[in-house]
C-alpha atoms as a printed R data frame, in Angstrom:
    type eleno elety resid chain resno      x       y       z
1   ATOM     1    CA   UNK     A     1 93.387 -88.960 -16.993
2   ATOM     2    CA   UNK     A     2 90.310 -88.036 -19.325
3   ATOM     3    CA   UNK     A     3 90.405 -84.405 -21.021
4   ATOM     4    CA   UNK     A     4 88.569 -81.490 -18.598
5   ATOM     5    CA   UNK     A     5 86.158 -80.882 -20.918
6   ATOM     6    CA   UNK     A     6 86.036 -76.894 -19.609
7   ATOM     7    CA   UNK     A     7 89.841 -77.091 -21.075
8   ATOM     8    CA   UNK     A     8 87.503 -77.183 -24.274
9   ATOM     9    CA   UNK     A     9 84.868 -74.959 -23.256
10  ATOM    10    CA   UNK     A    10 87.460 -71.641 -21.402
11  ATOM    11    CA   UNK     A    11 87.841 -69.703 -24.335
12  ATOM    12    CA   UNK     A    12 83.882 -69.346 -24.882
13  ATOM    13    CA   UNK     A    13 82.641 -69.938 -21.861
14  ATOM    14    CA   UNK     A    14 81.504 -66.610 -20.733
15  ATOM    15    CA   UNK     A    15 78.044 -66.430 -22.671
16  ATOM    16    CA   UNK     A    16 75.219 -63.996 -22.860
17  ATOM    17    CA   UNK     A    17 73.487 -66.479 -20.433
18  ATOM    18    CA   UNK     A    18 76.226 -67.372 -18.272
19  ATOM    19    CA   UNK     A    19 77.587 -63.490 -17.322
20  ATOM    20    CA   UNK     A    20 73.845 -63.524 -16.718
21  ATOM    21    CA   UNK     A    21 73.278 -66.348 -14.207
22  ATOM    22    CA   UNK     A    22 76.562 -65.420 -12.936
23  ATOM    23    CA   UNK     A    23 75.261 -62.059 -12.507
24  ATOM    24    CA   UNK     A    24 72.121 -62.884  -9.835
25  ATOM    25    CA   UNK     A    25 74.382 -65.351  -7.853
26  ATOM    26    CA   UNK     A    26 77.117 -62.919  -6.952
27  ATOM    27    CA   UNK     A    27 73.695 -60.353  -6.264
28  ATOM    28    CA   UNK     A    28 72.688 -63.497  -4.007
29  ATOM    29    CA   UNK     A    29 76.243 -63.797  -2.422
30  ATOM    30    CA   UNK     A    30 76.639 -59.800  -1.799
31  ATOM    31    CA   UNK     A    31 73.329 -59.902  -0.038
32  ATOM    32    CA   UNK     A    32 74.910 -63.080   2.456
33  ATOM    33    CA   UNK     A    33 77.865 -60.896   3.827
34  ATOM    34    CA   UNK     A    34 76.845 -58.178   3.572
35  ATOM    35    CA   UNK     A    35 76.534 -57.640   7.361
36  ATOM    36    CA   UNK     A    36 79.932 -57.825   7.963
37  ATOM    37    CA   UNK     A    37 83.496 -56.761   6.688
38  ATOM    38    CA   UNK     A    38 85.504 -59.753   5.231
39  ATOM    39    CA   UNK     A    39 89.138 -59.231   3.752
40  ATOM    40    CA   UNK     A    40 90.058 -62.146   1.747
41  ATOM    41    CA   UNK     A    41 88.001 -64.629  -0.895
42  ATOM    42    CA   UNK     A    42 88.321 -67.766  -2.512
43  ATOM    43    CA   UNK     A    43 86.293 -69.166  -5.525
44  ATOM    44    CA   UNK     A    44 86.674 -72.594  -5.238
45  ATOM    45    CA   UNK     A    45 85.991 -74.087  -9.295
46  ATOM    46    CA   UNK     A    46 86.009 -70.560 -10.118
47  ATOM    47    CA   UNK     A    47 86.207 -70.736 -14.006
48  ATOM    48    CA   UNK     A    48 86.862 -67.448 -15.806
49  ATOM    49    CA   UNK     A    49 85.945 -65.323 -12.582
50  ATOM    50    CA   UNK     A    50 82.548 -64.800 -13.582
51  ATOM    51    CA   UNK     A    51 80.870 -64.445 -10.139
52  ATOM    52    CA   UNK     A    52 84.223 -63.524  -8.358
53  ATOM    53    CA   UNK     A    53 85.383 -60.360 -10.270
54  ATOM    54    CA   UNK     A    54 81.503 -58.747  -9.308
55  ATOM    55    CA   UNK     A    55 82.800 -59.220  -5.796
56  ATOM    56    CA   UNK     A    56 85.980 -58.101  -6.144
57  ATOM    57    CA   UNK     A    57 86.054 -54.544  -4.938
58  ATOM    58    CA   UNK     A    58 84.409 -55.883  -1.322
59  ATOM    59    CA   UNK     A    59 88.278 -57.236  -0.633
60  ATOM    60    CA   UNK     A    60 91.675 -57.357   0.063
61  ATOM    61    CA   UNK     A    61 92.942 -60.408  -1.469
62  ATOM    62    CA   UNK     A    62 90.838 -62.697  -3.697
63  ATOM    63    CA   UNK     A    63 91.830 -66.574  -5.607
64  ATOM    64    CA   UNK     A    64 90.346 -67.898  -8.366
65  ATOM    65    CA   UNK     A    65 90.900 -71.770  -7.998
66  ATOM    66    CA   UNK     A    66 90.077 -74.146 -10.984
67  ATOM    67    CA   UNK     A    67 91.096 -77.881 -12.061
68  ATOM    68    CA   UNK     A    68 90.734 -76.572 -15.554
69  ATOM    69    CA   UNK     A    69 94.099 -74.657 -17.227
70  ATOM    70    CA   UNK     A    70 92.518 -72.981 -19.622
71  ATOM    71    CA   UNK     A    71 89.536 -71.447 -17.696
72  ATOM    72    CA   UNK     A    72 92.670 -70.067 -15.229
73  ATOM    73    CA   UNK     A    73 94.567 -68.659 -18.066
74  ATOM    74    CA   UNK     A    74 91.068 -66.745 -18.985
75  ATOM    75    CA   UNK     A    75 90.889 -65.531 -15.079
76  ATOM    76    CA   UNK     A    76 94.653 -64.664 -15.477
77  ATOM    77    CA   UNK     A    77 93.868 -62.204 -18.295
78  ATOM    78    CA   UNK     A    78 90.840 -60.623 -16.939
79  ATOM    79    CA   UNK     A    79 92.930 -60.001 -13.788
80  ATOM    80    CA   UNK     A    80 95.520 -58.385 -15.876
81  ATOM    81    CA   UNK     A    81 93.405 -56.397 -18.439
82  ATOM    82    CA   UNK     A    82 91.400 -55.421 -15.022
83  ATOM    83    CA   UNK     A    83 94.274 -54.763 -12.933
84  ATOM    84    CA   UNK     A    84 92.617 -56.671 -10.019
85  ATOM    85    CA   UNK     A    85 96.379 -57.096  -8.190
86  ATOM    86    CA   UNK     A    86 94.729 -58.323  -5.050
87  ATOM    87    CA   UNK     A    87 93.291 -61.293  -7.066
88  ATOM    88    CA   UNK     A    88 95.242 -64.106  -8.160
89  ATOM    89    CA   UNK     A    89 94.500 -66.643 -10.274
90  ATOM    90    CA   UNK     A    90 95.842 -70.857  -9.507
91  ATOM    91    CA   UNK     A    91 95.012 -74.244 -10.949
92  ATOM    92    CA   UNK     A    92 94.044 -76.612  -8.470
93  ATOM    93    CA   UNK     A    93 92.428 -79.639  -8.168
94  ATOM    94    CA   UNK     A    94 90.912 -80.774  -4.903
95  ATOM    95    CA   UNK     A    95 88.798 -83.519  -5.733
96  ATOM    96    CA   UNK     A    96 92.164 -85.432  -6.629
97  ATOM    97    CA   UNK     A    97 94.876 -83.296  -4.538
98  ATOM    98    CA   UNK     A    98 94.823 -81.534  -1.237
99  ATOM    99    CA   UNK     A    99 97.862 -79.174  -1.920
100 ATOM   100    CA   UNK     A   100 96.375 -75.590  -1.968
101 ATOM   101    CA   UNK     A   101 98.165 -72.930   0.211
102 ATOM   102    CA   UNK     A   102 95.576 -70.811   0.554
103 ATOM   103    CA   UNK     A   103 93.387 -69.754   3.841
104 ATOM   104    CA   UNK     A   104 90.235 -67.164   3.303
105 ATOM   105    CA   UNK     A   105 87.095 -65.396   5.179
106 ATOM   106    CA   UNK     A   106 84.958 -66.671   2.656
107 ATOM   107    CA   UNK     A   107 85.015 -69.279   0.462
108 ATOM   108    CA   UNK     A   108 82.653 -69.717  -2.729
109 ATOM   109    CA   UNK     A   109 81.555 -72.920  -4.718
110 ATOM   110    CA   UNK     A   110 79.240 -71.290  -7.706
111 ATOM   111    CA   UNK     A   111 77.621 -74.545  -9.939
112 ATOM   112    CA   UNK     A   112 80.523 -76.445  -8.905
113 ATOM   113    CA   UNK     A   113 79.120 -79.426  -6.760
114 ATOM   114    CA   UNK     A   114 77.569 -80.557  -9.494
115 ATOM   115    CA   UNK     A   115 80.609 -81.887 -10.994
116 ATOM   116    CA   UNK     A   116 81.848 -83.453  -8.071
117 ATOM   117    CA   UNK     A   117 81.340 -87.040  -7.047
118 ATOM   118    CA   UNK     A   118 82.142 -86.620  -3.748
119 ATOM   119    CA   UNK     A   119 81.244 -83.539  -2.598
120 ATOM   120    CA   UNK     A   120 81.085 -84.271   1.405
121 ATOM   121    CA   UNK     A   121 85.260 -84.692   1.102
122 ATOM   122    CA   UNK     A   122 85.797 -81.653  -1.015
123 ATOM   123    CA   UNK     A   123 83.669 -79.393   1.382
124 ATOM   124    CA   UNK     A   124 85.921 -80.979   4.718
125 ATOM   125    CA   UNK     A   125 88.984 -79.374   2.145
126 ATOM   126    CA   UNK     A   126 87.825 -76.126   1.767
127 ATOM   127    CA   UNK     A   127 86.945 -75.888   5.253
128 ATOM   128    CA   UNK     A   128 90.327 -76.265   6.595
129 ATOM   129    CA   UNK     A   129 91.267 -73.242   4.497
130 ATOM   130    CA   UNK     A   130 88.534 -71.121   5.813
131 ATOM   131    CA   UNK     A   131 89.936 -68.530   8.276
132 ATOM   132    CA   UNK     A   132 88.273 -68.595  11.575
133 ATOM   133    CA   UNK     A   133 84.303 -67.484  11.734
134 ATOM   134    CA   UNK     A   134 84.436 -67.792   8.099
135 ATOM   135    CA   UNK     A   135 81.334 -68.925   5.522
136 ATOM   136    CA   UNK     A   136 81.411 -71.177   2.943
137 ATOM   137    CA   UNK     A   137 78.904 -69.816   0.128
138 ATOM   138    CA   UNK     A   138 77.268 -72.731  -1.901
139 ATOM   139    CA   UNK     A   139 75.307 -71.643  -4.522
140 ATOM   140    CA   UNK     A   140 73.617 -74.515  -6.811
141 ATOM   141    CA   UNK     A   141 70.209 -75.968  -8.453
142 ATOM   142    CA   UNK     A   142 67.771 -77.580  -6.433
143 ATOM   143    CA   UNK     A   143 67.119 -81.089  -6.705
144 ATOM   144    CA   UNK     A   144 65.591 -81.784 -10.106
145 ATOM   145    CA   UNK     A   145 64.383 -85.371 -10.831
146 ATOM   146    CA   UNK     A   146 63.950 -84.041 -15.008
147 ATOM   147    CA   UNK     A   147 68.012 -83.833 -14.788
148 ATOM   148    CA   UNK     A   148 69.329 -87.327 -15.693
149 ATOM   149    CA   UNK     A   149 73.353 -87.128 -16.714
150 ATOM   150    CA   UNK     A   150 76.138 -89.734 -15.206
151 ATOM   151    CA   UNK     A   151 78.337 -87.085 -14.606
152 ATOM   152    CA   UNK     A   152 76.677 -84.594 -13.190
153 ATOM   153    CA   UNK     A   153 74.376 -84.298  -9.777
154 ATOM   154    CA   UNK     A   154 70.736 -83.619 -10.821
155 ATOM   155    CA   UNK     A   155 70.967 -81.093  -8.114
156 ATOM   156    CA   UNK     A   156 70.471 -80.810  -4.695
157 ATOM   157    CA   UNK     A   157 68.156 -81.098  -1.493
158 ATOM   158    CA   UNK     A   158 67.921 -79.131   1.543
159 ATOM   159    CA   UNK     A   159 68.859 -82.279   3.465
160 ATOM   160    CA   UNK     A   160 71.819 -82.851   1.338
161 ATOM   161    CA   UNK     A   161 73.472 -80.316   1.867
162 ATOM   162    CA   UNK     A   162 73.117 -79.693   5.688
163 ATOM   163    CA   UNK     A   163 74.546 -83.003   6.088
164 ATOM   164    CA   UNK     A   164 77.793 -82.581   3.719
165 ATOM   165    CA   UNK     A   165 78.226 -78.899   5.528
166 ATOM   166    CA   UNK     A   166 77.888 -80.196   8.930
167 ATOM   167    CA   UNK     A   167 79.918 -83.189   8.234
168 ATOM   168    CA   UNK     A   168 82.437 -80.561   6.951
169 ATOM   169    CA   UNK     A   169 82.675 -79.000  10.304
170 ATOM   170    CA   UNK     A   170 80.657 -76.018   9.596
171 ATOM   171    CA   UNK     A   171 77.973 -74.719  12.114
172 ATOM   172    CA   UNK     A   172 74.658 -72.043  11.591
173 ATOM   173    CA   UNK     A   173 73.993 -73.842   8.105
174 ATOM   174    CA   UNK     A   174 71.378 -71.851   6.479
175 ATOM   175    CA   UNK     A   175 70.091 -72.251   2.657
176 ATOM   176    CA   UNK     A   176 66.564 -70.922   0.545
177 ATOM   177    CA   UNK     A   177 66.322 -70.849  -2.802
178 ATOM   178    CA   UNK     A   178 66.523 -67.475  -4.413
179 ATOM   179    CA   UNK     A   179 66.216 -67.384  -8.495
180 ATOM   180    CA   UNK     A   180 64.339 -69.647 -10.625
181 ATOM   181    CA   UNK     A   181 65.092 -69.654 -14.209
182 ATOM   182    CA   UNK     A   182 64.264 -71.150 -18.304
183 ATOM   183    CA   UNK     A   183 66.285 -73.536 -19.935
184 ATOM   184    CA   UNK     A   184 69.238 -72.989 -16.892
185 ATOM   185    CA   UNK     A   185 70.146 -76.652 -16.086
186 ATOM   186    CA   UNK     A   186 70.788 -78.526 -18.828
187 ATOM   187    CA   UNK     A   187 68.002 -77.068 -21.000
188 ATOM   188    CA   UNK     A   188 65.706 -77.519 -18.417
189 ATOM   189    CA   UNK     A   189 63.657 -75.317 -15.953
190 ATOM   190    CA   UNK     A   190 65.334 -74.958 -13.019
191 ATOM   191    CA   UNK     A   191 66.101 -73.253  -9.618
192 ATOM   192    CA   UNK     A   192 68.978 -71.973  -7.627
193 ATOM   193    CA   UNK     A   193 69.643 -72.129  -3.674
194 ATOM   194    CA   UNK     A   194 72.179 -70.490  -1.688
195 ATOM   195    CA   UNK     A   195 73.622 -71.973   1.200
196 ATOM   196    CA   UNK     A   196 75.946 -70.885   4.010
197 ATOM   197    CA   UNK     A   197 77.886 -72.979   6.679
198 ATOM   198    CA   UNK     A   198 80.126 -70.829   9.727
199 ATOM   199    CA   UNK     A   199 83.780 -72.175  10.762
């Protein structure tokens, strides 16, 4: 199997501009429940816990999930030097396993279905683990036709993703675009959309 090239990246990852960005999508995400009381979270491709430890305090148990080691032994530390003991922090990879022990009220996927070839099978995953009435919480760039990469989706449309969620089993899909940003997506203008899907 090829290196994770966020193996490379964990121990720098958390940038000026990335605590940023992570910054006004966990504002986006507080906004989307904040209606009603949830106990448990998951961030699915969760990295160093960026967008998850702004969330933390809103529950009882949180998981930082991540196909990359390194970025989880980052999360681990943060938890630690935090003392977040609801919050734990696993390697996982879904895309390639379906072995994660883990059921939650809301489940979040920040910038992560861009890495993911197949994104309609990884959101049917996660939605088995969502409790029941739970949201999944995309957030993610709209479609941009500048973005050309063969790894990497060049974002994605409205139509896109109320397909994959409803394929996923997921009802009340809802999704607008809420921040739009300089040199964001791979140096290029870009903007972000948040979308929701109900179990």
């Amino acid at each position: 199997m090829e290196e994770n090239v966020f193996n490379r990246m964990a121990k720098k990852y958390d940038t000026e501009e990335r605590i940023e960005l992570a910054t006004v999508i966990a504002d986006e995400i507080k906004k989307s429940i904040a209606e009603k009381q949830y106990h448990s979270i998951l961030d699915y491709g969760g990295g160093t816990g960026l967008v998850a430890f702004q969330l933390a305090d809103r529950f009882e148990k949180g998981w930082i999930v991540d196909a990359s080691e390194e970025m989880i032994q980052v999360a681990q530390a943060k938890i630690e030097q935090q003392q977040l003991k609801h919050f734990k922090a696993m390697e996982c990879n879904l895309a390639e396993e379906d072995n994660l022990d883990v059921y939650a009220d809301i489940i979040i996927l920040s910038l992560v279905l861009l890495h993911v070839p197949d994104i309609e099978t990884l959101l049917q995953k996660l939605s088995t683990r969502l409790n029941p009435n739970g949201i999944l919480i995309i957030a993610d760039f709209d479609k941009n036709e500048k973005i050309q990469h063969p790894k990497v989706h060049n974002g994605f449309t409205e139509a896109e993703i109320n397909q994959a969620l409803n394929h996923a089993g997921l009802r009340d899909t809802e999704m607008h675009t809420f921040h739009h940003g300089s040199n964001i997506f791979m140096n290029q203008d870009a903007s972000l959309f948040i979308a929701t899907g109900k179990k």
